[in-house]
PAMI-928943 format. One record per residue: x, y, z of N, C-alpha, C in turn. Coordinates in steps of 0.2 Angstrom, whole numbers, plus 5000, padded with zeros to 4 digits. Example, Ala and Ser with C-alpha at 12.3 -4.5 7.8 and 13.67 -1.06 7.14 Angstrom:
506649725039506249785039506649845039;506449895035506849955036506450005039;
This chain:
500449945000500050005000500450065000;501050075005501350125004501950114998;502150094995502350104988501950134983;501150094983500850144979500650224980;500850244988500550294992501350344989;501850324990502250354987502350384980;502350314977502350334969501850394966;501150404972500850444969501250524972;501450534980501650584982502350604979;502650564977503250584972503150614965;502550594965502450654958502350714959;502250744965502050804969502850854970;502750904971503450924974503650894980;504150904983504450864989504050894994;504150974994503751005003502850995000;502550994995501950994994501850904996;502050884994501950804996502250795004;502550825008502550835013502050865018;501650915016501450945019500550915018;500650865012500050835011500150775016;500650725016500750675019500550695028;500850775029500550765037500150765038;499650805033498850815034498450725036;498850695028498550615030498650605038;499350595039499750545044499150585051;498750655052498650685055498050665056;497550665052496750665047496750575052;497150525049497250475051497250455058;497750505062497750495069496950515072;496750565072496150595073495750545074;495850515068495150445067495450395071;495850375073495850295073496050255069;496350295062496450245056497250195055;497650245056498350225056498550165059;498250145063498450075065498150005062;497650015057497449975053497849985046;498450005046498650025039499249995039;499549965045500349935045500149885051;500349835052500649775057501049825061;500849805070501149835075501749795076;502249855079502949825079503049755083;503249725085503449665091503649735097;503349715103503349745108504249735113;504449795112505249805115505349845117;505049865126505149925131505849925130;506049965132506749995135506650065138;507150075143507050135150507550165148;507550225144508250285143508050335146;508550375150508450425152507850415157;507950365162507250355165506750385162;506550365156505950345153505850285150;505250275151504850195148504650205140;505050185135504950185128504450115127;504150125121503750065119504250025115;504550065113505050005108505450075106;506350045106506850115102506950145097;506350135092506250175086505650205088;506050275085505750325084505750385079;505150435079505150465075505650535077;506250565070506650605072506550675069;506450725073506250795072506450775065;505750855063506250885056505550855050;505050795055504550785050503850815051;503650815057503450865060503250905065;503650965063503951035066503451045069;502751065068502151095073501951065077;501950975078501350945080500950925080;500650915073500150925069499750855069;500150795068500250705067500550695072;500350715082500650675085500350595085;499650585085499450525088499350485080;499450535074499450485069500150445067;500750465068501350455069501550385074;501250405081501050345085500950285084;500250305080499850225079500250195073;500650235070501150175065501650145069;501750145075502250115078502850125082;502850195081503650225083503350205091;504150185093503950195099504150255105;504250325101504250365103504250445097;504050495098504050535093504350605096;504750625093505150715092504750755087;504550805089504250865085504650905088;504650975080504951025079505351005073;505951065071506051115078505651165078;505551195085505351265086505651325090;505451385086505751425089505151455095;505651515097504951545100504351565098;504651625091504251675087504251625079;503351635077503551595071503851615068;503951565061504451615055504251555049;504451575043504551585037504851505035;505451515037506251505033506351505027;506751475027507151485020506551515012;507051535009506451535003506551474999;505651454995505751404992505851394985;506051344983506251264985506551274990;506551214994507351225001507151145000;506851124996506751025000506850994994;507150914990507450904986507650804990;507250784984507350714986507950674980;508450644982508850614978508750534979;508250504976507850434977508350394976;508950384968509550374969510050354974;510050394978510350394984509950374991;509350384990508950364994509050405000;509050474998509550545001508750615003;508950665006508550715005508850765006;509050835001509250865004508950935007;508850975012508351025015508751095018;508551135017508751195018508151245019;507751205025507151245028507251285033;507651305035508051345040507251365047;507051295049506851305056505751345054;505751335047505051355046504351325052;504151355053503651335059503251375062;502551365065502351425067502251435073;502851425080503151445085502751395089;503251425095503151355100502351375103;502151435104501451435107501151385103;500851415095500551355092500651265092;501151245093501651195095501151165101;501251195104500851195111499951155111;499851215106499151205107499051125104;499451095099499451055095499450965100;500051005105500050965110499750935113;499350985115498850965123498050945118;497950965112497550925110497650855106;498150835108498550765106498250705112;498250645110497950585115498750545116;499150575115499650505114499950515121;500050465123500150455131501050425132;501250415125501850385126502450445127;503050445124503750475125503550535120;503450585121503550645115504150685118;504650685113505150745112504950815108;505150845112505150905108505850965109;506050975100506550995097506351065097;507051105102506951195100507551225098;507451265096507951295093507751385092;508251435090508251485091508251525084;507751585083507551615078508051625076;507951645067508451665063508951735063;508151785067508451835066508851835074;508851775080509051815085509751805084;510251855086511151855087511351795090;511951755086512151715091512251695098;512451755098512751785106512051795110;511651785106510851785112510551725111;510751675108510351615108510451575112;510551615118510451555125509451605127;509651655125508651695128508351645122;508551645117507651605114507751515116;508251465117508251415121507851425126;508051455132507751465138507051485138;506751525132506051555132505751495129;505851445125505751375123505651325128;505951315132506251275137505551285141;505651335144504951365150504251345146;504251365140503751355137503351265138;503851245136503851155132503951125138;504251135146504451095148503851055152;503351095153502851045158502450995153;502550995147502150965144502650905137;503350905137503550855135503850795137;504150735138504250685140505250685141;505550715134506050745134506050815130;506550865129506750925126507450915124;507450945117508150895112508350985110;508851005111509151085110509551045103;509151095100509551085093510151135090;510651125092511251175091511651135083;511351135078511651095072511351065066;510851125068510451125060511251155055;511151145049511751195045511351235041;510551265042510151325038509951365043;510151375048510251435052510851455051;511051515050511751545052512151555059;512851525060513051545065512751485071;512251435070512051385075512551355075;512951305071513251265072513751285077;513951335078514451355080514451365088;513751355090513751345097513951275100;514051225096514351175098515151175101;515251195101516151205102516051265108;516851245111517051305115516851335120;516851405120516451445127515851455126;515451415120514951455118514451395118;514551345117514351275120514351285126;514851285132514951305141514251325142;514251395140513751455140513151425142;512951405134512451365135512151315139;512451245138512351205143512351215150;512651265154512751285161512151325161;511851365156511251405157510751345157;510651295152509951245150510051205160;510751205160510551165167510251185172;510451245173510151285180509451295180;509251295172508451325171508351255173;508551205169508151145169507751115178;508451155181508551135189507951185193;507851225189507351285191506751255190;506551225183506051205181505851155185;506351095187506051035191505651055198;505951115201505851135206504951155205;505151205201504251235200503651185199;503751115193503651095190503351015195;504151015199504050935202504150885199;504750875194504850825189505350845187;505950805183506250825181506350795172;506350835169506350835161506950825157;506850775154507750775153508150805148;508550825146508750865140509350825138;509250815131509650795125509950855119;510550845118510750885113510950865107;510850895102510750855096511350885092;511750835089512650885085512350875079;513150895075513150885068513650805067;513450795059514050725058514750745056;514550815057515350845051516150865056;515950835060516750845067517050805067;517650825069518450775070518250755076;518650675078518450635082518550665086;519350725088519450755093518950815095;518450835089517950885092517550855094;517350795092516850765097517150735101;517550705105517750705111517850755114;517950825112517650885118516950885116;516350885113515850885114515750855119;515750785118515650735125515750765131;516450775133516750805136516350865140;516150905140515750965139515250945141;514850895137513950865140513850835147;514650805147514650755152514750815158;515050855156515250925162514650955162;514150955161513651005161513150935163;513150895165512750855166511950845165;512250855155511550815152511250745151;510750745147510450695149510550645146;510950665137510750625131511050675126;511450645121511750655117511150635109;511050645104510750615098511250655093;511250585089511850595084511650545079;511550605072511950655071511050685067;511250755067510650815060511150805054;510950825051511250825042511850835041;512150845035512950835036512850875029;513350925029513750965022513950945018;514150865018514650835013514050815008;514250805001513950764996514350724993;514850694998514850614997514450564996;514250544990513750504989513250514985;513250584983513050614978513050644972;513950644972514050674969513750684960;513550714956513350694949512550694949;512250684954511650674955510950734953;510550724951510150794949509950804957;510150874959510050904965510550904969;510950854969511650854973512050904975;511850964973512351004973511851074977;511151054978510951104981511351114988;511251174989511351204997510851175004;511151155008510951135013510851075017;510551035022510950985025510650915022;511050865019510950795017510750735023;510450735020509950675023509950625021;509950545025509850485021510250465021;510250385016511050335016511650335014;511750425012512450465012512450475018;512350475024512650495029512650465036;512550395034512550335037513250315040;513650315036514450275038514550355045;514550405043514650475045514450465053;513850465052513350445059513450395062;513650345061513650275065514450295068;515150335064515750335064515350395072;515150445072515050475077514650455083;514350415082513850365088514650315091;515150295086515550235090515850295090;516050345090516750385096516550425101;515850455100515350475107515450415113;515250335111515250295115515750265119;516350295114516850255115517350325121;516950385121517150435127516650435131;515950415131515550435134515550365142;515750315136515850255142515050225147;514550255142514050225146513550285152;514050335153513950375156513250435153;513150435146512650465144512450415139;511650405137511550375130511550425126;511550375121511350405113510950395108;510750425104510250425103510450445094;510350375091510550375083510150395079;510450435072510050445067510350485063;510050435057510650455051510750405048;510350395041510450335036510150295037;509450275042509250205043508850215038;508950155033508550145026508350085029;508750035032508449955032508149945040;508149895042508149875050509049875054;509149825048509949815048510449865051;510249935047510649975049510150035056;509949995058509550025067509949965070;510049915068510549875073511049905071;511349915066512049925068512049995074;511650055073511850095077511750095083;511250025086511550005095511849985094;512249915090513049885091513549965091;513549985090513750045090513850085095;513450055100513450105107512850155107;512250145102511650185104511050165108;510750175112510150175116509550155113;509450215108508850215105509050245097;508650235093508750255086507950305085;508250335079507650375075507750385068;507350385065507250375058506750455054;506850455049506550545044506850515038;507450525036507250495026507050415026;507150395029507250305027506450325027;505750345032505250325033504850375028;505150425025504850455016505050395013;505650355012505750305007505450245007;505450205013505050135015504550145016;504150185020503550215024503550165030;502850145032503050135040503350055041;503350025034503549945036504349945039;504350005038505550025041505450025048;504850035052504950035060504649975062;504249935060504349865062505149835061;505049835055505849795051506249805055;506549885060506849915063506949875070;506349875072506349855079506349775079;506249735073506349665074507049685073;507649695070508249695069508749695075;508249755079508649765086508549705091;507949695090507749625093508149565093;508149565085508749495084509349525088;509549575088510349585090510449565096;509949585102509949575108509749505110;509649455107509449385107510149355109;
């Protein structure tokens, strides 16, 4: 069914088939429909971050930013879902085209730069949602705010989302914001992380719970920048690392019609990349923090390799435009066999 459901949405442009596809995946949840459309996954709890997942796949920011398909998302199986990213203030992003699928490659490339219609709406979308399991939600800071001030739109995010998500994923590594990527490193990464914790610490107080926070990198660092990265998470006493967002390289593309667009690559070009980032996270993090993979799972295969790997839980965005939902069953039996 979903081969034909594709063939027909790829004659569409890439964000208009996308933005039909929500409406479905949304329209479906509302009803009750989506769980009549796929086989439920094989049932495989796991507790990360002291939380009870239904099973380690899950849905990874970036498919829907507003919230719009929490409970239709759900009933396909994932055993937990990320929504965003969001900012404070809505916006725009980029102009269009910014989205570009390279089937070939079984790739996407995106240069949406954070389009959304802010966290309030976000909210509203939330609390009118039934899904009772793991939601994550991905923020991140407006285009127009200074780098040097995007610790104010985190923390104005944060306060917002914290009573009502399960986890919060600070997205410092989008590559179509300008200047974001750049808060990973250094004093400016410090900055950050020691502001997210104190608030976070403020929050538990007010709240009575504590929420965990995961930060999500890029795939494009030397193994000694990600070793201070870790370094840093593990100083700042986060919760969860997720690795990796898009990658700059068009390795794997090259020749290809659209490969050469501007923006971050997505899909089974950036599989070796991500999985090479999940084993040196792990291989400094020593169990101390999970991780949380994504990036190129096209098969089942490749969600197991990314717990051999030293990942906790995995997530999926191009593999699940290319296979549709039979890739998070397929996924979670793979992990299955591996732990046998």
């Amino acid at each position: 069914m979903y081969s034909l459901a594709r063939e027909l949405l790829f004659k569409l442009s890439p964000e208009t088939s996308h933005e039909l596809s929500i409406d479905l995946i949304g329209a479906g949840g509302r009803l009750g429909l989506n769980g009549l459309l796929t086989k439920a996954p094989t049932s495989l709890p796991v507790n990360v971050m002291g939380l009870q997942f239904a099973n380690p796949v899950g849905l990874a920011a970036g498919l829907d930013k507003n919230g719009d398909a929490i409970d239709g998302f759900a009933q396909l199986g994932f055993g937990f879902v990320e929504i965003g990213t969001v900012t404070p203030r809505p916006q725009p992003g980029n102009p269009k085209p910014r989205l570009f699928r390279l089937p070939e490659a079984e790739a996407v490339i995106n240069r949406m730069g954070f389009n959304n219609h802010g966290v309030d709406r976000l909210l509203e979308r939330v609390k009118a949602a039934k899904f009772k399991g793991v939601l994550g939600i991905n923020i991140g800071k407006n285009f127009d705010t200074p780098v040097e001030r995007a610790v104010d739109d985190y923390l104005v995010c944060l306060d917002k989302v914290y009573a009502h998500a399960s986890y919060v994923t600070v997205n410092v590594s989008s590559p179509n914001t300008p200047g974001l990527r750049s808060l990973q490193f250094g004093d400016s990464l410090k900055e950050l992380l020691e502001a997210l914790r104190r608030r976070q610490e403020d929050l538990a107080q007010e709240h009575g719970k504590r929420v965990p926070l995961a930060i999500k990198i890029a795939p494009d660092m030397s193994d000694e920048e990600t070793a201070l990265v870790a370094s840093a998470l593990l100083g700042a006493d986060m919760d969860a690392v997720i690795a990796t967002n898009t990658t700059l390289s068009r390795e794997g593309v090259e020749g290809l019609a659209h490969g050469d667009e501007a923006g971050g690559l997505s899909g089974a070009p950036v599989r070796d990349k991500s999985t090479h980032i999940v084993k040196v996270l792990a291989g400094e993090l020593s169990g101390r923090l999970p991780i949380i993979a994504v990036g190129g799972i096209t098969e089942g295969k490749h969600a197991a390799e990314k717990i051999a790997a030293g990942a906790s839980l995995v997530q999926i965005y191009s593999g699940f435009i290319y296979k549709g939902p039979a890739l998070i069953r397929e996924a979670v039996d793979a992990i299955a066999a591996l732990r046998k």
